[in-house]
C-alpha positions, 0 to 999 in steps of 0.5 A: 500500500503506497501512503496516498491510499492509506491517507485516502482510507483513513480521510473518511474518519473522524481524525480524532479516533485512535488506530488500531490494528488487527492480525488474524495470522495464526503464526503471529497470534498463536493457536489459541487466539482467534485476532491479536490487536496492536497499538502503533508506537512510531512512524518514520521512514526507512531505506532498505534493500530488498530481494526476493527469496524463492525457496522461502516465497518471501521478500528479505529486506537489508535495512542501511542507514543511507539511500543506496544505489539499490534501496527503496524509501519505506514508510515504517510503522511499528506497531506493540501488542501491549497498549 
């Protein structure tokens, strides 16, 4: 999701309410959860190399420090189950 569709989701909502976010992922939430929620802590953006891994049928990321000649510009949101 690109910035621009996110801020035109969240436009349609009282600017005032808190966010929240849900995961139904069995691997995240465990076995004995049906949802977990999650509080975000902190936004920023970050730079990071990315590669596709076959075998694992995922995406690596390399996070550096600086913008590099291979890196994407990453919106960050880091998210906590404790709130």
């Amino acid at each position: 999701m690109k910035v621009k569709d996110l801020i035109e989701k969240l436009e349609k909502f009282d600017p005032e309410l808190e966010v929240l976010i849900a995961n139904e992922d069995d691997e995240i939430i465990g076995l004995n959860n049906m949802v977990r929620f999650f509080d975000v802590s902190h936004v920023s953006s970050v730079h990071a190399e990315t590669r596709r891994n076959d075998v694992e049928r995922n995406v690596e990321f390399t996070f550096v420090g600086m913008p590099t000649k291979h890196s994407r510009e990453f919106i960050f949101i880091d998210v906590v189950s404790q709130f």
